[in-house]
C-alpha positions in Angstrom: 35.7 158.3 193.3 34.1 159.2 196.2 31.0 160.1 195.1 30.4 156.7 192.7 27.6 154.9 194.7 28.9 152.2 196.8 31.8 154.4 197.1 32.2 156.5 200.1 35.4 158.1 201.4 37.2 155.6 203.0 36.7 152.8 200.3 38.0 156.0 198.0 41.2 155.7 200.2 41.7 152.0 199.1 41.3 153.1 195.2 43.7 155.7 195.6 46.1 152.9 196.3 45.3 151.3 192.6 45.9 155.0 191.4 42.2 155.8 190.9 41.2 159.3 192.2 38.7 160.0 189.4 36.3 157.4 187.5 38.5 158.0 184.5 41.3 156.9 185.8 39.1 154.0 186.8 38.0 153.3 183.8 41.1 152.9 182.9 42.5 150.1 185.0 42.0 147.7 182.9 41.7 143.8 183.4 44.2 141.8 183.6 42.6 138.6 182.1 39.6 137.7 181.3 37.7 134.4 182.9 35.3 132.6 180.0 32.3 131.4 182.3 30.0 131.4 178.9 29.8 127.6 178.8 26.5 126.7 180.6 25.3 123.8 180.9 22.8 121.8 183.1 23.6 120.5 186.7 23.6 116.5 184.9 25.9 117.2 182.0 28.8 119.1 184.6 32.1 117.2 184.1 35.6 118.0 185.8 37.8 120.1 183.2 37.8 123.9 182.6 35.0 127.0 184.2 31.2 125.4 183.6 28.5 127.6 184.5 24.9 126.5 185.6 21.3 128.6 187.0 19.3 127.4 189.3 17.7 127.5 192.3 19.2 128.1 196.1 17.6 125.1 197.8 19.7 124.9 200.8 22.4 127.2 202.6 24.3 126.4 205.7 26.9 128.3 207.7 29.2 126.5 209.1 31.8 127.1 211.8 35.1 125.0 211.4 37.4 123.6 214.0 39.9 126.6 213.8 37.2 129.2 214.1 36.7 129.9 210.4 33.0 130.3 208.9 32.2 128.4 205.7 29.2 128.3 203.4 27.7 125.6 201.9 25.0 126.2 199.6 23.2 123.3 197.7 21.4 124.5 194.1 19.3 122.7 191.8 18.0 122.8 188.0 15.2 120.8 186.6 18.5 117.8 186.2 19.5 117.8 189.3 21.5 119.2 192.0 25.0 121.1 192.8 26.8 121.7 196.0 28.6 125.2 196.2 31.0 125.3 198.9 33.1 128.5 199.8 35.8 128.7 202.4 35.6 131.6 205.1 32.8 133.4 203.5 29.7 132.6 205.9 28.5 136.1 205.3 27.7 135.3 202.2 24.5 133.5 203.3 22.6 136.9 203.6 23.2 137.2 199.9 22.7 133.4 199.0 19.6 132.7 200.9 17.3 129.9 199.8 14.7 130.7 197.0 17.2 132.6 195.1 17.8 132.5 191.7 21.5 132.3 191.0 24.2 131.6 188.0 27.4 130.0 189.2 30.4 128.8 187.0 33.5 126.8 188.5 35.2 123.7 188.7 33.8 121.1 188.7 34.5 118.4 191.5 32.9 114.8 190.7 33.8 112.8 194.0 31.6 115.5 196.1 29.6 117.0 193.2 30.4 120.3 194.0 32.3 123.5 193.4 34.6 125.0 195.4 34.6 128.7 195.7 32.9 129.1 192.2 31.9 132.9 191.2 28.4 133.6 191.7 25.4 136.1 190.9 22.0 136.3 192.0 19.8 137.1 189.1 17.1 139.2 189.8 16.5 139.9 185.8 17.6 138.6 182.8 21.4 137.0 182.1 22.1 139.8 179.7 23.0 142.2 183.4 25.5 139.5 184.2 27.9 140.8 185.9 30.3 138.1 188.3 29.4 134.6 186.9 28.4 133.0 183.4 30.3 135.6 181.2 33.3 136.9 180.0 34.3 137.6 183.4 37.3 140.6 183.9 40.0 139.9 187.1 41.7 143.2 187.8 44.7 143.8 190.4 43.0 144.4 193.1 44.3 146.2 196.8 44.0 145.9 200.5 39.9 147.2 201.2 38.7 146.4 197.3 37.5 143.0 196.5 36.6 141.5 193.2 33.1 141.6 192.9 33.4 145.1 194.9 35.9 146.4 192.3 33.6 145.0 189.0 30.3 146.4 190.2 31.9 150.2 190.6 33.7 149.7 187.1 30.4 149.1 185.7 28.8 152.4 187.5 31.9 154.1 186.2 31.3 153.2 182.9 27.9 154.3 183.1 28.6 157.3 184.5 31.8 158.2 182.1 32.7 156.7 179.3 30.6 158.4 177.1 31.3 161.6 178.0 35.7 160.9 178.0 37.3 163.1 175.7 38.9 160.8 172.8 42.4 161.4 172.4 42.3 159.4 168.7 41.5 162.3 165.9 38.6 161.4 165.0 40.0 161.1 161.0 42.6 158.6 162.3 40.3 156.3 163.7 38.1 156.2 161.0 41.2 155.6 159.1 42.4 152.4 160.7 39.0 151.5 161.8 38.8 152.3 165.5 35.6 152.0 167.5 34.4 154.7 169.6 36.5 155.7 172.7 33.3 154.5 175.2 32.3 151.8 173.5 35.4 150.4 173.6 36.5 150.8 176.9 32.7 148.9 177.8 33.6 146.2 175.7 37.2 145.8 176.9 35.7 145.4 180.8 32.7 143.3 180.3 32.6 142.1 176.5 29.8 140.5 175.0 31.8 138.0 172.7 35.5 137.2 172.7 35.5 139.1 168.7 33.7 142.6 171.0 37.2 142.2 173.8 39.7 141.8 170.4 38.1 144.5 168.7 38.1 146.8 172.3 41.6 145.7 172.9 43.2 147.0 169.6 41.6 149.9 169.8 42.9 150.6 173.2 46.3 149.3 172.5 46.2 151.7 169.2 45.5 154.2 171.6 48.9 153.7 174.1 50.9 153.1 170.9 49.8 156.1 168.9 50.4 158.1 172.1 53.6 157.3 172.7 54.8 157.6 168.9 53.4 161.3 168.9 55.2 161.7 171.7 58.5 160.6 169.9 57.8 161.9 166.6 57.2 165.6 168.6 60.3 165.2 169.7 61.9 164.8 166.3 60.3 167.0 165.0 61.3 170.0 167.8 64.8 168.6 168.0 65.2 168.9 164.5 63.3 171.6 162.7 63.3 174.2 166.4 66.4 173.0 168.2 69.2 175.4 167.8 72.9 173.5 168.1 76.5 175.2 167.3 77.2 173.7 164.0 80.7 171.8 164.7 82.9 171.8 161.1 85.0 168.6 160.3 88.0 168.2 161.9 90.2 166.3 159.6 93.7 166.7 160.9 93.0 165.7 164.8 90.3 163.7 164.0 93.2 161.7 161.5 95.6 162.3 164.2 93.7 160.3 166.3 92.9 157.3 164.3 96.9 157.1 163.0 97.7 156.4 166.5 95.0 153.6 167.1 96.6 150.0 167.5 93.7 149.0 164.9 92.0 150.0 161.6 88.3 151.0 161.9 86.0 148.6 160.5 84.0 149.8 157.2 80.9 149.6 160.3 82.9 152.1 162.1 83.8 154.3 159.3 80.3 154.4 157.7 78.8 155.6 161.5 81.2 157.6 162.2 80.6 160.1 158.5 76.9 160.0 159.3 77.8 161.5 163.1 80.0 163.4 161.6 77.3 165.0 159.0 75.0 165.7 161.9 77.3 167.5 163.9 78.0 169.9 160.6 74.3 170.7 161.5 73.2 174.0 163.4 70.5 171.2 164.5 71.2 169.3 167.4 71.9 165.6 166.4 70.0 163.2 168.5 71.5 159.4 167.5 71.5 156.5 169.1 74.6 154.1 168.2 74.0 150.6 168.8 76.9 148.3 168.4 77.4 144.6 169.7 80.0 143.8 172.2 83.2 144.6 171.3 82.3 146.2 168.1 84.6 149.7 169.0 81.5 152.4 169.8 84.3 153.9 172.5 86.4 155.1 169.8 83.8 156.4 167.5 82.5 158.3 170.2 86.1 159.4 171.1 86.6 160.5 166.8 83.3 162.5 167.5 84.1 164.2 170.2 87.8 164.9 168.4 84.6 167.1 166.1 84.3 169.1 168.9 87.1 169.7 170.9 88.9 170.6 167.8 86.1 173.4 167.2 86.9 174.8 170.4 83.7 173.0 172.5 83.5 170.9 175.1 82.2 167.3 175.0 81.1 165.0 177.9 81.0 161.3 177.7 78.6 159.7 180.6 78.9 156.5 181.8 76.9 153.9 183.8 79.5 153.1 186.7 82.5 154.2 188.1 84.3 151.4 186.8 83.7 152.0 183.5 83.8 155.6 183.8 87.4 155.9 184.8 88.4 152.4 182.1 87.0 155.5 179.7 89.0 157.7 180.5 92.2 156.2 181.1 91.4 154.5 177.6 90.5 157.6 175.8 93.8 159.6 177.8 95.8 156.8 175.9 94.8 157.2 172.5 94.9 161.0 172.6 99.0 161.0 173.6 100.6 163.4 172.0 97.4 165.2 170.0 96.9 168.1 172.4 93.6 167.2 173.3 92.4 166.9 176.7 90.4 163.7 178.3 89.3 164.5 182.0 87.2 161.9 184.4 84.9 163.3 187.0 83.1 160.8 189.4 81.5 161.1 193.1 85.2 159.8 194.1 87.0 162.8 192.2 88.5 165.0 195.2 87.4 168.4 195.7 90.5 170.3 194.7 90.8 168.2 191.5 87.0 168.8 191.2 87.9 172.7 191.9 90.2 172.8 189.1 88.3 171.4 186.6 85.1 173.1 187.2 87.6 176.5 186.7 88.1 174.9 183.4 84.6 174.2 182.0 83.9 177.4 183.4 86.5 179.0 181.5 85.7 176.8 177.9 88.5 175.2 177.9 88.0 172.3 174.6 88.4 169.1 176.2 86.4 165.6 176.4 85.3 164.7 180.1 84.1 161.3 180.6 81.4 160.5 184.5 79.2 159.3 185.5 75.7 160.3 187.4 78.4 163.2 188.6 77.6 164.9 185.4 74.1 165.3 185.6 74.8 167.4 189.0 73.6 171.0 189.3 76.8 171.8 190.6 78.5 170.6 187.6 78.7 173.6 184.9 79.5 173.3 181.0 78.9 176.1 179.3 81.2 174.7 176.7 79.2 171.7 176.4 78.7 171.1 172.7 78.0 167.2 172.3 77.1 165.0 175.1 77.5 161.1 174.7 75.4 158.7 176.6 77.4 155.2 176.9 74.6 152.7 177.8 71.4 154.5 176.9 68.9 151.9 178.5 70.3 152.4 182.0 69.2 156.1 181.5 66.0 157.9 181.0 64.5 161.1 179.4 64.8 163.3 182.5 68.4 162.0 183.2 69.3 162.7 178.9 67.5 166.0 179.4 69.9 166.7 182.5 73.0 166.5 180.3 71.7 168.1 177.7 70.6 171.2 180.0 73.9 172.5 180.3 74.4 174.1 177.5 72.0 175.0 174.5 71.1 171.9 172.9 74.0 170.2 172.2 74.4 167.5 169.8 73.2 164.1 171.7 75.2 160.7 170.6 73.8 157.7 172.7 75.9 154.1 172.6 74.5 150.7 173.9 75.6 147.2 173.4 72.1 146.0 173.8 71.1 145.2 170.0 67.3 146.2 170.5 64.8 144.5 168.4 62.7 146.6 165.8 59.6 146.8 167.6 61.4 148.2 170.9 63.4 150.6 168.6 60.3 152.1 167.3 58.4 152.3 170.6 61.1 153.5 173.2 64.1 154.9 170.6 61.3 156.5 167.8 62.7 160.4 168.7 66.7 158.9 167.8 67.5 158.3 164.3 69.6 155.0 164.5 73.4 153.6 163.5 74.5 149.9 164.2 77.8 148.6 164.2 77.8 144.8 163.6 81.2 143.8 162.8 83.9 143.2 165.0 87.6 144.8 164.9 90.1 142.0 162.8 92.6 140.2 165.0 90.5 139.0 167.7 90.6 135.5 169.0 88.4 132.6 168.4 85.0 132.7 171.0 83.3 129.4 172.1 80.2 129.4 174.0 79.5 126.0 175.7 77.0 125.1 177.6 77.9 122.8 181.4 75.5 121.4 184.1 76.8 120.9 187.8 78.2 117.8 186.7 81.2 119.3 185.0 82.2 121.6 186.9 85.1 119.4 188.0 86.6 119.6 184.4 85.6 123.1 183.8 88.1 124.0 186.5 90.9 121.8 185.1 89.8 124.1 182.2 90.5 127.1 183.8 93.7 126.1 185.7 94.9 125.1 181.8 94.4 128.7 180.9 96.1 130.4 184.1 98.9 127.8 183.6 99.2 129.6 180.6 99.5 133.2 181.6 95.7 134.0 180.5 93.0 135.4 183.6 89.4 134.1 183.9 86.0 135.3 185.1 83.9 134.2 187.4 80.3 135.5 187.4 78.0 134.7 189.8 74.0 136.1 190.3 74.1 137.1 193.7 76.6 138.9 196.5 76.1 136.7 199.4 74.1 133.4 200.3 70.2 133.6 200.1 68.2 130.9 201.8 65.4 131.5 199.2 67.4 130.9 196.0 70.2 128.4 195.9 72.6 131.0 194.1 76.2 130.8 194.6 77.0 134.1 196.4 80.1 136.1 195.0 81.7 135.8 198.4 81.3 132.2 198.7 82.6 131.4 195.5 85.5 133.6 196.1 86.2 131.7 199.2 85.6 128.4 197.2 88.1 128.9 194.0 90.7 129.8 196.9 90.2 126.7 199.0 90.9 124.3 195.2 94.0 122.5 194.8 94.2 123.5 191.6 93.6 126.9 192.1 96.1 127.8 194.9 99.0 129.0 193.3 96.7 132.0 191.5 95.3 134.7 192.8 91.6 135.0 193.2 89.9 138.7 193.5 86.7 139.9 194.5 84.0 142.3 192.4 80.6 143.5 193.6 78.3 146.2 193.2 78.6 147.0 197.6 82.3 147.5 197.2 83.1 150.9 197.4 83.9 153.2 194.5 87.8 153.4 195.3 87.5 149.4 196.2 86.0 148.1 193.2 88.9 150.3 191.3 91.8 148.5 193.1 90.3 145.3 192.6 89.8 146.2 188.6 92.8 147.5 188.4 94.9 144.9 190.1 93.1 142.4 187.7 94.0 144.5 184.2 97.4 144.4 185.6 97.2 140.9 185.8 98.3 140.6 189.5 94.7 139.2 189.7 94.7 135.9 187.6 91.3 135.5 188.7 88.2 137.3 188.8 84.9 136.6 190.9 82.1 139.2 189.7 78.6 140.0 190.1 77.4 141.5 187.0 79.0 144.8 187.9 81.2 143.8 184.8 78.8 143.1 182.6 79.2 146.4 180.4 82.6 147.6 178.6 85.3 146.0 181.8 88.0 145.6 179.1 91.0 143.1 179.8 92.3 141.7 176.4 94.1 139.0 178.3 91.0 137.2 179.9 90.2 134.2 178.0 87.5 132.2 179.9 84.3 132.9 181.3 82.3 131.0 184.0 79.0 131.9 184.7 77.4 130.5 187.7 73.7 129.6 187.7 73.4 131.1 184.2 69.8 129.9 183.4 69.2 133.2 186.1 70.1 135.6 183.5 68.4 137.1 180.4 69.9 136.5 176.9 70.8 139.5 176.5 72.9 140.1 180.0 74.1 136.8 179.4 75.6 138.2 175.7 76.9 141.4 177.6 78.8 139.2 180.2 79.9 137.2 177.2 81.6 139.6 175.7 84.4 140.3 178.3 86.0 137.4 176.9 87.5 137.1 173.1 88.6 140.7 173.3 92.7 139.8 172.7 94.0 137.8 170.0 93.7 134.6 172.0 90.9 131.7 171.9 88.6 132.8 174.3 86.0 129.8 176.0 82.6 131.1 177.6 80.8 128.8 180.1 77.7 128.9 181.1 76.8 126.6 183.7 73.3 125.4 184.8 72.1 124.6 188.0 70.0 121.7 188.7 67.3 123.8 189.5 67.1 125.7 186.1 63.5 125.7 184.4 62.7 124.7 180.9 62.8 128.4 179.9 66.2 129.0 181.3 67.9 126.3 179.6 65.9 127.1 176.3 67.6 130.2 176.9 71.2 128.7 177.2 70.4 126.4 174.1 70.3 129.5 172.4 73.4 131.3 173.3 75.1 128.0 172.3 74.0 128.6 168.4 74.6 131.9 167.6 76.9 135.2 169.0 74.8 137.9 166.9 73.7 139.9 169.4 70.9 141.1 167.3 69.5 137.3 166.7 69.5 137.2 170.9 67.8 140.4 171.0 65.3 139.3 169.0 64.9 135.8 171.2 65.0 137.4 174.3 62.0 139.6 173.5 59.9 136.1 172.1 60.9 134.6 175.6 61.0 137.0 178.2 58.9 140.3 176.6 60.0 143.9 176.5 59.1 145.1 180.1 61.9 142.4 181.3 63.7 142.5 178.7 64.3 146.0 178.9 64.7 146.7 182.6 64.3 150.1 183.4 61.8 152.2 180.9 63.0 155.7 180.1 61.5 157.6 182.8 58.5 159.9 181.7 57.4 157.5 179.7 54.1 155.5 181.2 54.3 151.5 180.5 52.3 150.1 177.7 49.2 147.5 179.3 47.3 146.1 176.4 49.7 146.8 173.6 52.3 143.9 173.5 55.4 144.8 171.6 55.8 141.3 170.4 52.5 140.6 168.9 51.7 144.2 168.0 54.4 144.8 165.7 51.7 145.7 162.9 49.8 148.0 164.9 52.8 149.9 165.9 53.8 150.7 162.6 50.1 152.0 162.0 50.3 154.1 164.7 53.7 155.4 163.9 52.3 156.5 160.6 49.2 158.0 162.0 51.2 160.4 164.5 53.4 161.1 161.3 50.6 162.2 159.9 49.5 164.4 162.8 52.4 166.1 163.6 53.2 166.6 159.8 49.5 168.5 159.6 49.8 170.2 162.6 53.2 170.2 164.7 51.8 172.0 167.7 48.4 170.1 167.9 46.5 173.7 167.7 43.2 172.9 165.5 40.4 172.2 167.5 40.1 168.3 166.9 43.1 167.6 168.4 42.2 169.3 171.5 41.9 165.9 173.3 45.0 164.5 171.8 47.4 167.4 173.2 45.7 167.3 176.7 46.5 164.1 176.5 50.0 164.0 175.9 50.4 166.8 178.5 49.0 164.9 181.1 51.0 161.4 181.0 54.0 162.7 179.1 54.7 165.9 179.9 58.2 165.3 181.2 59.6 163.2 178.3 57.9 166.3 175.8 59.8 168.5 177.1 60.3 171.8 174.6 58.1 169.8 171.7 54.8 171.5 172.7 56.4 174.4 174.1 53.3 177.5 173.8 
């Protein structure tokens, strides 16, 4: 970057901070908008409304040096209709630049009271209009850093694109972009920063966004492919007799969802090929005890399997859960966490160490170096999003390849399966275990709270326990949430809520805390529990009937479906409320309207990725996998599935991208993806 003229060493500092070292990477920072300053039109016809753009002539330019110190501009210009006044705040230096006699383009608002515009973009011309760069074009705003300023940062892009784009190797095979119509590499990345038209930017930006899809479905169909057709797993027979063991000593009968999910795991761990499946199942649909029956696969073969989970909560509910239902099988459930002590921690690293068959159920304490299975023959992820490649890779490091089952509650929508999830060949459980209680979701402002805690009183009164979730731990002066603590404090302080007992939950708590409060509240010594959203995933307490969710607009649909479905796990009528504060924007309640019409999981998926978009939606990426910019999941559905087929393609021709044309394409995908490839293009 350095050497680009204008450039220098210290400016290269400030680009560095953008994450451009090289004018490659510049040129691929791409805008964020785009400002349409096309519409000229003379000084006479200007009217207020929307970016106009007029040329003229610099008749008059003034600094000017404000009360407070700070030096203005004000620059008068004039066509053969008349004239304009330009005026732009702090920026007297400019008058070097906009000197009288000069022949510029502006385009701005216009103001009609003073006839001017206030801080318009601006360009002298010294040519013709076609070398616009800052004014009266399609005009490309990029984030920009301390030390780089707008016009600063479009005037290098342009010498960068001179100097590079050209010469970029194009990671698109050249077949597949004649295939699916793709314009050249440099062309497009010209057209994408400074296009002629609004059809030349559409055409640059599907290209491009081609390119970051097509990328990231080689990447994923790599994978597959080296997981399936290289990878090297102990084949684990069926296990009838424990495996039946197991399930005649469930309180339930598996759904035909669970049965149907559970064969197909069943078949893959038959494989010598490692399975790699992700199981997504709404709340409450009973993934714990499928992934319990698999892991039955193993441990009767004489293998170890490891369950990991996303907290410590949930960890040890696990395992305490999955202790219970294998009473009296033989088979052995163990829990490790940071909060294990060392001599219990000694002991049962002397039995993974020895191979002992057994199921252990963690969290992050799993993925610790210190933590050896060399038993390790199947390795279940509860909660996939919350973890990433490098943290699935961990797990799956401790032995040789073992079979890889992933669970989440989060129904993901079809366009985030195939971008993020592509490498995981995919099982949903939709229906619900039989003998569950009635759910109602209903939908409060501030105004009812009163009779929402008669509500909940009702329910206590009646031996049931409630919920309590609020967004935040303590009081913020910024956002008028109720804070866990207050609200804790508040419930106490209500008449009608004095004879019960009101508990605490949030993610400061320590580990052994936060399991004293849970378990006081599944023993029901706690008739009432105040939360963050620490229990938002798998907290199971059958006799919890209501739900109150503070400030709910605050939460995504999906979170909100999650926290929903602690509630209407007994056989009980469960109520969920979701209370609005008078704060909450159009978009939140939209959002509550539609967790009032429907409890599919899937359906709210789907609705939170239309409202909120996958980035958010999503929450933390897999790590090792760089963050889409121009393709958008929502509206790019169609070009997603082409560029799943193209890698298909690819990868079918040539697995480990050694022909010559796809050169570009594997130096490519070893230079942003190399940690989420992992063994695909091993040699």
């Amino acid at each position: 970057m350095q050497f680009l003229p204008g450039v220098g060493p210290r400016r290269a500092e400030a680009f560095e901070r953008l994450g451009c070292s090289t004018l490659e990477q510049l040129v691929r920072h791409y805008p964020r908008e785009w400002l349409d300053a096309t519409r000229f039109v003379p000084i006479a016809d200007l009217r207020p409304g929307g970016l106009l753009t007029v040329t003229g002539t610099i008749r008059h330019a003034a600094a000017l040096r404000t009360r407070g110190g700070r030096g203005d501009l004000s620059v008068t210009i004039a066509d053969a209709t008349g004239t304009l006044h330009a005026y732009f705040f702090g920026q007297s230096f400019l008058a070097r630049t906009l000197a009288p006699g000069a022949r510029v383009v502006v385009s701005g608002e216009f103001d009609p009271i003073d006839r001017r515009m206030l801080n318009p973009l601006f360009e002298v011309v010294e040519g013709d209009l076609e070398s616009l760069l800052h004014a009266g074009r399609l005009v490309p705003v990029y984030a920009l850093t301390r030390g780089i300023t707008a016009r600063g940062l479009r005037s290098s892009m342009r010498a960068a694109l001179a100097a590079v784009a050209e010469q970029m190797p194009d990671p698109i095979p050249a077949d597949v972009a004649a295939a699916h119509g793709l314009a050249p590499l440099g062309e497009s990345l010209l057209q994408l920063h400074f296009p002629a038209t609004p059809e030349a930017l559409a055409r640059a930006r599907r290209r491009l966004a081609f390119e970051e899809l097509f990328l990231l479905q080689m990447v994923m169909e790599l994978r597959r492919r080296a997981l399936r057709e290289e990878g090297v797993a102990l084949a684990l027979p069926p296990a009838p007799a424990l495996v039946q063991q197991v399930r005649d000593g469930l309180p339930f009968t598996l759904t035909d969802d669970q049965t149907r999910v559970l064969a197909e795991i069943a078949a893959d761990l038959a494989q010598p090929r490692p399975m790699h499946r992700l199981v997504v199942g709404d709340v409450g649909s009973g993934k714990t005890v499928v992934a319990l029956l698999a892991a039955m696969q193993a441990v009767a073969a004489g293998r170890q399997a490891a369950l990991l989970a996303p907290t410590e909560i949930l960890a040890r509910q696990h395992g305490a859960t999955l202790q219970r239902l294998t009473t009296g099988t033989g088979a052995q459930v163990r829990v490790l966490t940071a909060a294990t002590p060392a001599a219990e921690r000694r002991a049962l690293q002397a039995q993974l160490d020895a191979g002992e068959p057994l199921l252990l159920v963690g969290t992050h304490a799993l993925l610790e170096d210190k933590v050896r299975m060399p038993g390790l023959a199947l390795a279940i992820v509860d909660e996939q999003h919350r973890f990433g490649v490098r943290q699935r890779a961990s797990l799956t490091a401790k032995s040789v390849l073992p079979h890889l089952l992933v669970l989440t509650a989060t129904p993901i929508p079809r366009t985030l399966q195939l971008a993020w999830f592509g490498d995981l060949d995919l099982s949903v459980i939709r229906a619900r275990p039989a003998g569950r209680g009635r759910l109602v979701t209903r939908v409060v402002d501030e105004s009812k709270r009163p009779q929402v805690l008669a509500f909940l009183a009702g329910e206590l009164a009646a031996g049931r326990q409630a919920y309590v979730v609020v967004p935040a731990v303590e009081e913020s002066p910024r956002a008028e949430l109720k804070a866990a603590e207050t609200e804790a404090e508040r419930l106490r302080a209500h008449p009608l809520m004095r004879p019960y007992q009101v508990g605490l939950l949030h993610g400061r708590l320590k580990p052994d805390a936060k399991q004293a409060v849970m378990a006081a509240f599944q023993a029901g010594e706690l008739h009432v529990l105040v939360a963050t959203t620490v229990v938002e995933v798998g907290v199971d307490v059958p006799n919890a009937t209501v739900m109150l969710v503070e400030n709910a607009e605050r939460f995504g649909l999906t979170q909100l479906h999650q926290l929903r479905g602690r509630v209407g796990r007994g056989r009980h009528r469960s109520v969920c409320v979701f209370a609005a504060s008078p704060e909450a924007t159009a978009q939140g309640r939209e959002r509550l309207a539609v967790m009032a019409t429907t409890e599919d999981g899937f359906e709210l998926a789907e609705a939170d990725l239309r409202l909120r978009g996958p980035g958010e939606l999503w929450g933390t990426r897999q790590s090792g996998l760089p963050r889409l910019v121009l393709a958008d999941l929502l509206r790019d559905e169609a070009l997603l599935i082409e560029a799943r087929e193209a890698a298909r393609g690819v990868v079918r021709l040539d697995p480990q991208l050694r022909a010559a044309e796809h050169t570009p394409l594997r130096g490519a995908l070893q230079r942003d993806f190399s940690e989420a490839l992992a063994l695909a293009l091993a040699g």
